[in-house]
N, CA, C and O atoms as a Tinker XYZ file with bonds, in Angstrom:
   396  protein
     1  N     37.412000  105.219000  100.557000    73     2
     2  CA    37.762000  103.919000  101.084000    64     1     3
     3  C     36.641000  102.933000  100.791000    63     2     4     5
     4  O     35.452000  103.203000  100.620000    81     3
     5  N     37.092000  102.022000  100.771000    73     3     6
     6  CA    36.300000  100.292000  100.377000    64     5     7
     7  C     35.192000  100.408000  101.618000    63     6     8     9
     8  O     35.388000  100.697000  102.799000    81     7
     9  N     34.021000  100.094000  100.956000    73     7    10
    10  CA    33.041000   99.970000  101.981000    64     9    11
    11  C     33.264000   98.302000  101.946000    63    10    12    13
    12  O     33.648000   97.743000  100.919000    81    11
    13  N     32.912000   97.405000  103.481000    73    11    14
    14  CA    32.968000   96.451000  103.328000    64    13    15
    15  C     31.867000   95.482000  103.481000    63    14    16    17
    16  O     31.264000   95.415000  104.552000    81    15
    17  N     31.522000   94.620000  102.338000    73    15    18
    18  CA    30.488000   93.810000  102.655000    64    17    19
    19  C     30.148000   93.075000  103.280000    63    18    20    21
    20  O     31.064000   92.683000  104.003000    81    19
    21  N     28.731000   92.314000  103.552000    73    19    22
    22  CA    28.193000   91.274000  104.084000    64    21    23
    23  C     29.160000   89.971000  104.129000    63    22    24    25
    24  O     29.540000   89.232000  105.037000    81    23
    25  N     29.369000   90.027000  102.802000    73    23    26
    26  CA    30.164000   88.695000  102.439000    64    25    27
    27  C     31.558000   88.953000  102.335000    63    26    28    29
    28  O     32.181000   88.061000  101.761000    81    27
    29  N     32.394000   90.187000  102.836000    73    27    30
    30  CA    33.670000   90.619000  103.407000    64    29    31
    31  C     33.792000   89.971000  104.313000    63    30    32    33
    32  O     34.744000   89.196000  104.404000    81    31
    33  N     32.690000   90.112000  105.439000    73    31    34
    34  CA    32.909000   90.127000  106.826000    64    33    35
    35  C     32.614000   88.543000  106.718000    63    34    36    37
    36  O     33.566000   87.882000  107.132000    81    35
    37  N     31.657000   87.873000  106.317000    73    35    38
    38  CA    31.978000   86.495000  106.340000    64    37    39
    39  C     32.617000   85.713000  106.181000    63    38    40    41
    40  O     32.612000   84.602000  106.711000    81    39
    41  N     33.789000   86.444000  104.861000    73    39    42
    42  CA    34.934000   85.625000  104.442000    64    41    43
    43  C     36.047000   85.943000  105.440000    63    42    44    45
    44  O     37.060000   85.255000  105.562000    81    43
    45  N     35.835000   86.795000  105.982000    73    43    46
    46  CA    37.334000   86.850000  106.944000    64    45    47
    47  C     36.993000   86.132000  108.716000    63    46    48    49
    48  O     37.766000   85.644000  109.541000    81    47
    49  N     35.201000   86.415000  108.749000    73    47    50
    50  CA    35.216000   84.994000  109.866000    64    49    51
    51  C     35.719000   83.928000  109.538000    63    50    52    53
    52  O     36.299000   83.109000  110.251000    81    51
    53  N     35.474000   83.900000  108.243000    73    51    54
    54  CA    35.413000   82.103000  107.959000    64    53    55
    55  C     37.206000   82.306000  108.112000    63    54    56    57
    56  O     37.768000   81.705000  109.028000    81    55
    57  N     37.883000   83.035000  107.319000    73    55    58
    58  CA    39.490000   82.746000  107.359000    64    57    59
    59  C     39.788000   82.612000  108.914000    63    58    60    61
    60  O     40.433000   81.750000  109.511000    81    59
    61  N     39.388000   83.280000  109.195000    73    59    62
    62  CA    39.861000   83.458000  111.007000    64    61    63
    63  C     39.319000   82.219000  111.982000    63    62    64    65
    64  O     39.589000   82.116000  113.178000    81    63
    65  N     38.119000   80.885000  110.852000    73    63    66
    66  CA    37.682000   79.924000  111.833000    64    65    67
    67  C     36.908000   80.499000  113.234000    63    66    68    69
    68  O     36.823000   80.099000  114.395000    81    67
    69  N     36.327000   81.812000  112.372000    73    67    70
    70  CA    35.155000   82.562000  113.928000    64    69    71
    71  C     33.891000   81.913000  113.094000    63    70    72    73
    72  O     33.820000   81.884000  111.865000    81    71
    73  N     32.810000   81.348000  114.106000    73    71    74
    74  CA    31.904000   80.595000  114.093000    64    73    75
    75  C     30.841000   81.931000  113.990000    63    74    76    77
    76  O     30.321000   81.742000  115.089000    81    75
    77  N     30.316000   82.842000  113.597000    73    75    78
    78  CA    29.294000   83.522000  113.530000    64    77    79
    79  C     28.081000   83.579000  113.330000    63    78    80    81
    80  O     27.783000   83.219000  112.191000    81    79
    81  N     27.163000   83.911000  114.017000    73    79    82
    82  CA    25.778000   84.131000  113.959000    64    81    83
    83  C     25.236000   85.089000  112.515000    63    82    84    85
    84  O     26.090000   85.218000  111.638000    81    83
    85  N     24.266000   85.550000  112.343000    73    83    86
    86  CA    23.604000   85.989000  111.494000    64    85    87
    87  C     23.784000   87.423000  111.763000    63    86    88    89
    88  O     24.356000   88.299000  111.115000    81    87
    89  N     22.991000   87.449000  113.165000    73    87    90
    90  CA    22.899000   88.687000  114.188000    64    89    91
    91  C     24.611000   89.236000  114.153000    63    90    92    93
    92  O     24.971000   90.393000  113.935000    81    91
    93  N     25.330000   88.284000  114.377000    73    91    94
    94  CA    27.096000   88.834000  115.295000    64    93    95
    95  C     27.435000   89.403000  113.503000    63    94    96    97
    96  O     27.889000   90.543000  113.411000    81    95
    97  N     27.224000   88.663000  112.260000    73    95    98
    98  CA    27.692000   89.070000  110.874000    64    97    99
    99  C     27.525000   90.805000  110.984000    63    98   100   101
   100  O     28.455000   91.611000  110.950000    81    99
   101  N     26.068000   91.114000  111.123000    73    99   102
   102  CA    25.708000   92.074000  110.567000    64   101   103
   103  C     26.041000   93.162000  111.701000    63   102   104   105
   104  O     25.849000   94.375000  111.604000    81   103
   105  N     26.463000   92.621000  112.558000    73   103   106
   106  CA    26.766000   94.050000  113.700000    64   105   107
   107  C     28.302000   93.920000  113.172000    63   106   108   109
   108  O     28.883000   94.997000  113.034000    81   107
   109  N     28.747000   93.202000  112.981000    73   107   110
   110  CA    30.601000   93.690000  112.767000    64   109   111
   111  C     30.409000   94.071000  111.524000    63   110   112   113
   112  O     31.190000   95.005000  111.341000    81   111
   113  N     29.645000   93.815000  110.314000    73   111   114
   114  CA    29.447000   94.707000  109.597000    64   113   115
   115  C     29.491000   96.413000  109.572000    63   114   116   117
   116  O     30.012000   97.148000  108.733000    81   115
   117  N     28.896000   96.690000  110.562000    73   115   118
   118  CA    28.183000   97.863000  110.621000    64   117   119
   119  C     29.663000   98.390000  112.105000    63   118   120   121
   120  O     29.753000   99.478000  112.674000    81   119
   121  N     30.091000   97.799000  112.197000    73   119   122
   122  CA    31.189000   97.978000  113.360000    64   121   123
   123  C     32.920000   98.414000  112.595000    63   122   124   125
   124  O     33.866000   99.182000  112.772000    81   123
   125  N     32.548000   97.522000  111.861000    73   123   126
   126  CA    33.947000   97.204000  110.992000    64   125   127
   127  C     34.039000   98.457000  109.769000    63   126   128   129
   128  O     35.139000   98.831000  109.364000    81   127
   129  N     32.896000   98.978000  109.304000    73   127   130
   130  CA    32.552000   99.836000  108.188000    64   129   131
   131  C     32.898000  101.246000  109.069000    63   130   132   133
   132  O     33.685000  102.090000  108.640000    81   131
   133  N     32.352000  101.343000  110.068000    73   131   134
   134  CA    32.464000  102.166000  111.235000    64   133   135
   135  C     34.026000  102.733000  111.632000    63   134   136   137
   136  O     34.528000  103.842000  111.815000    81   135
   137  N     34.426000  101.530000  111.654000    73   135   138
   138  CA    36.214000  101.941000  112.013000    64   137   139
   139  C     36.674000  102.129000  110.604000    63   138   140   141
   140  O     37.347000  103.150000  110.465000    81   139
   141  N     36.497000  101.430000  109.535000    73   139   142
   142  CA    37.032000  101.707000  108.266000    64   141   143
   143  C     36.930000  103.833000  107.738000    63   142   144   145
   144  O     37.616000  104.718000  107.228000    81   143
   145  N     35.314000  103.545000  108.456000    73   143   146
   146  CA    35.114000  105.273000  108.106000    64   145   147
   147  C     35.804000  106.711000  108.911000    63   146   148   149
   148  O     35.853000  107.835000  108.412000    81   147
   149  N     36.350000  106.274000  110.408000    73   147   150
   150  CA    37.278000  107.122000  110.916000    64   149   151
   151  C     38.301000  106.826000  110.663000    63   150   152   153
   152  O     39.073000  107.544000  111.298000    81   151
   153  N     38.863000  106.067000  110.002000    73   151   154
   154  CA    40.547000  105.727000  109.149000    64   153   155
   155  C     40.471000  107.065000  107.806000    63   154   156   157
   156  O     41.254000  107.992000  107.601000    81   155
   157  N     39.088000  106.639000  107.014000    73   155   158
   158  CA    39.291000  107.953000  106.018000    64   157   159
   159  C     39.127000  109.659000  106.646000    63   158   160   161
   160  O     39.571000  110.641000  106.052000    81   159
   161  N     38.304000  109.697000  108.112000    73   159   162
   162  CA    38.665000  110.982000  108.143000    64   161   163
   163  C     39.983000  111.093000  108.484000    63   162   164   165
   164  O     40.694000  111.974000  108.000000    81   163
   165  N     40.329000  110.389000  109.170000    73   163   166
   166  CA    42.018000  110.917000  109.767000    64   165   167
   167  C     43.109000  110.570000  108.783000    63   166   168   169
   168  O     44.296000  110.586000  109.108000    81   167
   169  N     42.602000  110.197000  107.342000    73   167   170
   170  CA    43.928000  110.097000  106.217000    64   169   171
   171  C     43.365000  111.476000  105.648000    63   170   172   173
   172  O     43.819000  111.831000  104.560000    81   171
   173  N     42.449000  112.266000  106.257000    73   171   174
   174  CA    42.375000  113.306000  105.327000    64   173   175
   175  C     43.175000  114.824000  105.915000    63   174   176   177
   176  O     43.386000  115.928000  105.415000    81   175
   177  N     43.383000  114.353000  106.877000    73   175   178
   178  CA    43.960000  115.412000  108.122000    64   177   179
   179  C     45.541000  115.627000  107.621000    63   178   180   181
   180  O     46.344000  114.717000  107.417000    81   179
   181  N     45.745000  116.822000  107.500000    73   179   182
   182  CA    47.371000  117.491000  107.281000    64   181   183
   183  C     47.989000  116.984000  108.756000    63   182   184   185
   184  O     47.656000  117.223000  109.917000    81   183
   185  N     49.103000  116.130000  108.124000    73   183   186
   186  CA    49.705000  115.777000  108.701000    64   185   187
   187  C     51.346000  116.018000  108.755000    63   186   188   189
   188  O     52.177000  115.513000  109.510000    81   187
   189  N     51.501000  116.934000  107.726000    73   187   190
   190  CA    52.838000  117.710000  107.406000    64   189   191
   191  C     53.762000  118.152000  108.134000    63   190   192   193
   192  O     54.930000  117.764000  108.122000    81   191
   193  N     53.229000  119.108000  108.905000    73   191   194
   194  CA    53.841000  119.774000  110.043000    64   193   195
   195  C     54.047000  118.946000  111.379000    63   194   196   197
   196  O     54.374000  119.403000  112.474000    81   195
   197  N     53.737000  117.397000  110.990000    73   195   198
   198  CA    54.187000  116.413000  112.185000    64   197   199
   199  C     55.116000  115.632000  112.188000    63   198   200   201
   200  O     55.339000  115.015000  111.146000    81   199
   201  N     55.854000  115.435000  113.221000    73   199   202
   202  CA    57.250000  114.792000  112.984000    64   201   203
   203  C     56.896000  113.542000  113.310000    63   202   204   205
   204  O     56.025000  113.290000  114.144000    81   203
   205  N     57.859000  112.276000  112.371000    73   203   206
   206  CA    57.203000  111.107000  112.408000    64   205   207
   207  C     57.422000  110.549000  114.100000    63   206   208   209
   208  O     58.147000  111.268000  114.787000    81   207
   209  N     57.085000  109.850000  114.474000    73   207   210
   210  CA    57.573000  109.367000  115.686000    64   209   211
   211  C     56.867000  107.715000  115.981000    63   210   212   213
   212  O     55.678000  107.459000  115.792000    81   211
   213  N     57.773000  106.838000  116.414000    73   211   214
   214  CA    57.774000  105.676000  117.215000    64   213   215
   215  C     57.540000  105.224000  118.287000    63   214   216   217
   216  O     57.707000  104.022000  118.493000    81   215
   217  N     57.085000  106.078000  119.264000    73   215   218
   218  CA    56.864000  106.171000  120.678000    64   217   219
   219  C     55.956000  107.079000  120.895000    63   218   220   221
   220  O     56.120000  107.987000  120.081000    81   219
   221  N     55.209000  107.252000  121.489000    73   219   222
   222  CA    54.192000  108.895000  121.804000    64   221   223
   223  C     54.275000  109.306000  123.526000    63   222   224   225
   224  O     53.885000  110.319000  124.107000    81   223
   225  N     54.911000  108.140000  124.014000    73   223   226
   226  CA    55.001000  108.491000  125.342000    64   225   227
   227  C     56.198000  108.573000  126.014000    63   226   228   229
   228  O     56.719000  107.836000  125.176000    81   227
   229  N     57.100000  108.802000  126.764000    73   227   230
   230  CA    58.426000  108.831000  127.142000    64   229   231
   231  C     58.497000  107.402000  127.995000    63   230   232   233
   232  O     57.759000  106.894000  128.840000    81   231
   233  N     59.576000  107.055000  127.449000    73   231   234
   234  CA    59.716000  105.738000  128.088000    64   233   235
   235  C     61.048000  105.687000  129.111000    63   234   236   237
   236  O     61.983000  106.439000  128.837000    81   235
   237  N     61.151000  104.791000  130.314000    73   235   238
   238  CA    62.015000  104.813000  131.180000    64   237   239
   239  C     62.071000  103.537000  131.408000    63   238   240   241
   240  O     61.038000  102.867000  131.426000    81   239
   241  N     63.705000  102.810000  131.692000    73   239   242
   242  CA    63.844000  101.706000  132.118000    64   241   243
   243  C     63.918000  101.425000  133.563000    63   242   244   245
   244  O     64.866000  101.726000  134.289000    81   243
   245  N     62.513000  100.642000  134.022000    73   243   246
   246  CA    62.291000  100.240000  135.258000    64   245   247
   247  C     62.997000   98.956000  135.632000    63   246   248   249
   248  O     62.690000   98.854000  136.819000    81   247
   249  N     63.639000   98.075000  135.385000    73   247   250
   250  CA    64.328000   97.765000  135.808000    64   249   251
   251  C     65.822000   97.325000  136.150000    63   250   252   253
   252  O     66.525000   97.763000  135.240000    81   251
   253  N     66.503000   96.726000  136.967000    73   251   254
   254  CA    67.299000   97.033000  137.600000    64   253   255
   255  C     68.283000   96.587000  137.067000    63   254   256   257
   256  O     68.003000   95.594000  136.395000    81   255
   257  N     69.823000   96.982000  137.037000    73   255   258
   258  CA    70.799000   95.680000  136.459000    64   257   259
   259  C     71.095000   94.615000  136.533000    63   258   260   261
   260  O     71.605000   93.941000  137.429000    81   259
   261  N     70.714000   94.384000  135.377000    73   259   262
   262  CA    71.454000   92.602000  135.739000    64   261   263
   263  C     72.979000   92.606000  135.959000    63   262   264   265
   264  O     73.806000   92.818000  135.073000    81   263
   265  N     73.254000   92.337000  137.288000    73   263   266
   266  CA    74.582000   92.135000  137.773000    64   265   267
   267  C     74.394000   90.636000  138.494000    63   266   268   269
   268  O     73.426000   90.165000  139.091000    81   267
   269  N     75.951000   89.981000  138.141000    73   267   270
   270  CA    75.468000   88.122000  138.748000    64   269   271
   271  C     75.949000   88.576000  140.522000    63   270   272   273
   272  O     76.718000   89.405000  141.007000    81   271
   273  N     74.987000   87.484000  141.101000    73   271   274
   274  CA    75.168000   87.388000  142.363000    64   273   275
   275  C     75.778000   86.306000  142.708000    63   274   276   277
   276  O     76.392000   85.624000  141.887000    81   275
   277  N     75.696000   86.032000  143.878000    73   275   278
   278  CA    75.985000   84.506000  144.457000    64   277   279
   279  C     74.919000   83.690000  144.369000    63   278   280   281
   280  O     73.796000   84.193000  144.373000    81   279
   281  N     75.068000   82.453000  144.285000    73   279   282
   282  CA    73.921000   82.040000  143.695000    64   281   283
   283  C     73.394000   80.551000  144.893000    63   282   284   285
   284  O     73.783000   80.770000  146.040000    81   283
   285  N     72.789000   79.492000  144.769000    73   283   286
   286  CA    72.921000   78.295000  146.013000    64   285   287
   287  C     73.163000   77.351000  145.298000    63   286   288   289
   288  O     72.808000   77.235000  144.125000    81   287
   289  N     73.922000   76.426000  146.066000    73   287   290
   290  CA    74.780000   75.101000  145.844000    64   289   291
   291  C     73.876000   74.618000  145.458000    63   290   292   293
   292  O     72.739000   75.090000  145.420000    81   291
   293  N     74.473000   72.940000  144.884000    73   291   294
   294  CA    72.995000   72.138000  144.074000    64   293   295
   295  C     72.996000   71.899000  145.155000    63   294   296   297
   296  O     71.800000   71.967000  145.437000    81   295
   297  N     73.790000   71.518000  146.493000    73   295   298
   298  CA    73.220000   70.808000  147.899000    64   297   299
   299  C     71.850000   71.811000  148.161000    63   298   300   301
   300  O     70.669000   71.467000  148.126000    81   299
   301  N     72.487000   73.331000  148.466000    73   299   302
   302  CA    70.981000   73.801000  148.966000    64   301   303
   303  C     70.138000   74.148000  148.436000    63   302   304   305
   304  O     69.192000   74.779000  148.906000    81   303
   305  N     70.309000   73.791000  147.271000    73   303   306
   306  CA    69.192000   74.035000  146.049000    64   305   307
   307  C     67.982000   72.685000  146.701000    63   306   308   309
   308  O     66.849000   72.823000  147.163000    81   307
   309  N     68.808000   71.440000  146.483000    73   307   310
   310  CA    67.924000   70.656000  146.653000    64   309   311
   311  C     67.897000   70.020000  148.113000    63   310   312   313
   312  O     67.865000   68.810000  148.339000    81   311
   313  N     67.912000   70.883000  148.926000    73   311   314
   314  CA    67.874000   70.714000  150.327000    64   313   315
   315  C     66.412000   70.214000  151.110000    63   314   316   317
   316  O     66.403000   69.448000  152.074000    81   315
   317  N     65.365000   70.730000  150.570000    73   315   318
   318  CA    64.272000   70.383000  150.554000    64   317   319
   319  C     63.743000   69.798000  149.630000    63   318   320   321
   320  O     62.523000   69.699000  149.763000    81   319
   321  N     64.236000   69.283000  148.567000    73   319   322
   322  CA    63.194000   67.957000  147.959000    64   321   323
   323  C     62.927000   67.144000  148.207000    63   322   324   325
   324  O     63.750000   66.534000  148.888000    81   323
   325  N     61.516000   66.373000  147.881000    73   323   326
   326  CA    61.092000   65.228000  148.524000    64   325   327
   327  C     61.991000   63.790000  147.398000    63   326   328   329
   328  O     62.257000   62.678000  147.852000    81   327
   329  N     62.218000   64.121000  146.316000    73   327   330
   330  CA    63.441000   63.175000  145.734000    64   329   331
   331  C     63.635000   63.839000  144.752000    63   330   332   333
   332  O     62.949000   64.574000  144.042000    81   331
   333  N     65.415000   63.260000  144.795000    73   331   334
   334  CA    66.256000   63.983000  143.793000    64   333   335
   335  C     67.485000   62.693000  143.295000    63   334   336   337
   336  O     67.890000   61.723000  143.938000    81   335
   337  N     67.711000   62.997000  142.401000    73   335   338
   338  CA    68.602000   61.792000  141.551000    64   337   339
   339  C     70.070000   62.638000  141.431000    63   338   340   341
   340  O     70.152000   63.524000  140.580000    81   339
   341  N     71.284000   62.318000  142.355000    73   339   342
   342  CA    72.165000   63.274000  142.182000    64   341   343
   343  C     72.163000   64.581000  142.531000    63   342   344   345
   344  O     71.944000   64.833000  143.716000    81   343
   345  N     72.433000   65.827000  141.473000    73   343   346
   346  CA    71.677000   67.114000  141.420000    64   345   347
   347  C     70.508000   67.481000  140.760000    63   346   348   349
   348  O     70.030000   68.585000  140.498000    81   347
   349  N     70.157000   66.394000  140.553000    73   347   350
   350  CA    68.580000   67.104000  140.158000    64   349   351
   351  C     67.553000   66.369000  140.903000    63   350   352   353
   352  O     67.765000   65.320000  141.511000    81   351
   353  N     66.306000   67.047000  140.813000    73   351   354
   354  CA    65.316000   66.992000  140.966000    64   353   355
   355  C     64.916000   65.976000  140.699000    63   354   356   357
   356  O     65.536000   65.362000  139.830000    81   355
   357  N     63.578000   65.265000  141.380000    73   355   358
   358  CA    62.921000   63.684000  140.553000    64   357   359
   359  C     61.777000   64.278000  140.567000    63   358   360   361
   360  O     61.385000   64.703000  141.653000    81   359
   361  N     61.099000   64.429000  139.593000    73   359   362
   362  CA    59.474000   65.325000  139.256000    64   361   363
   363  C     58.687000   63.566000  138.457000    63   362   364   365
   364  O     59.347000   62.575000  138.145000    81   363
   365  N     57.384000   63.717000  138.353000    73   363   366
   366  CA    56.894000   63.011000  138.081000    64   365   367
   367  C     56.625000   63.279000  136.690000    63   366   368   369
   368  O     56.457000   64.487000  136.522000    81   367
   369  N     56.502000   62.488000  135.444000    73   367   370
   370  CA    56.470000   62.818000  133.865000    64   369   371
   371  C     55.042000   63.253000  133.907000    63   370   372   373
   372  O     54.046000   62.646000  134.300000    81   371
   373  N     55.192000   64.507000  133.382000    73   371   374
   374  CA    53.764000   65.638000  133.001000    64   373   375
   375  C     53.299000   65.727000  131.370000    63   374   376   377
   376  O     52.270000   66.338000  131.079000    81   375
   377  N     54.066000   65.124000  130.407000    73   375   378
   378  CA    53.282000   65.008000  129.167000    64   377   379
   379  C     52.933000   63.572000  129.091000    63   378   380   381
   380  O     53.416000   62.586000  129.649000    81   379
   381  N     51.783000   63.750000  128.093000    73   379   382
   382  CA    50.988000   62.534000  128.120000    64   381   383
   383  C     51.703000   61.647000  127.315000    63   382   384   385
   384  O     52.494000   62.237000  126.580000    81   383
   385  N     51.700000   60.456000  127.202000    73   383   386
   386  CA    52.879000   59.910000  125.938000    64   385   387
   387  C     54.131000   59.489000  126.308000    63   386   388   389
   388  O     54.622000   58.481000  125.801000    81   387
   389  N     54.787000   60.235000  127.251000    73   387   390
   390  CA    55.907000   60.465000  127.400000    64   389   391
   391  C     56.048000   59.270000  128.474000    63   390   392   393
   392  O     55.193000   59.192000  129.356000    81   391
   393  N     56.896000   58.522000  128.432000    73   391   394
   394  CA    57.462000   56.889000  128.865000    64   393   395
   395  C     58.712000   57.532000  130.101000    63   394   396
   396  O     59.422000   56.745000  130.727000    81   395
């Protein structure tokens, strides 16, 4: 496997717009080469006798059915607002710009 350089690891801060130190370069250097080097032991491992799989853990659906209920009127929907226009709501405009 590709050992990766000084100027690997700089070009993919720079793609990624990560602001890096000198010090932070040369430790993900030595970090990044690191993980690159347990990728080649474990592509060297017989893996034959393993069945492919998508999941490694058993999965269960926790939640519940969606079945429709009864639901509240727009009256008691908006039973407690401090103002409402009709059935809706009167909220105050939250983007900037916006008239």
């Amino acid at each position: 496997m590709a050992i990766l350089s000084r100027a690997d690891v700089a070009h993919v801060a720079h793609l990624a717009r990560l602001g890096l130190t000198d010090a932070e370069l040369t430790l993900l250097e030595g970090q990044l080469n690191h993980i690159l080097d347990q990728y080649r032991v474990l592509s060297e491992l017989d893996t034959t006798a393993i069945p492919p799989t998508a999941q490694t853990i058993e999965l269960e659906n926790i939640l519940r059915e969606d079945t429709p209920g009864s639901s509240l009127t727009p009256e008691e929907a908006l039973a407690g607002a401090p103002e409402r226009q009709g059935d809706y709501f009167v909220v105050p405009v939250v983007v900037e710009g916006a008239d």
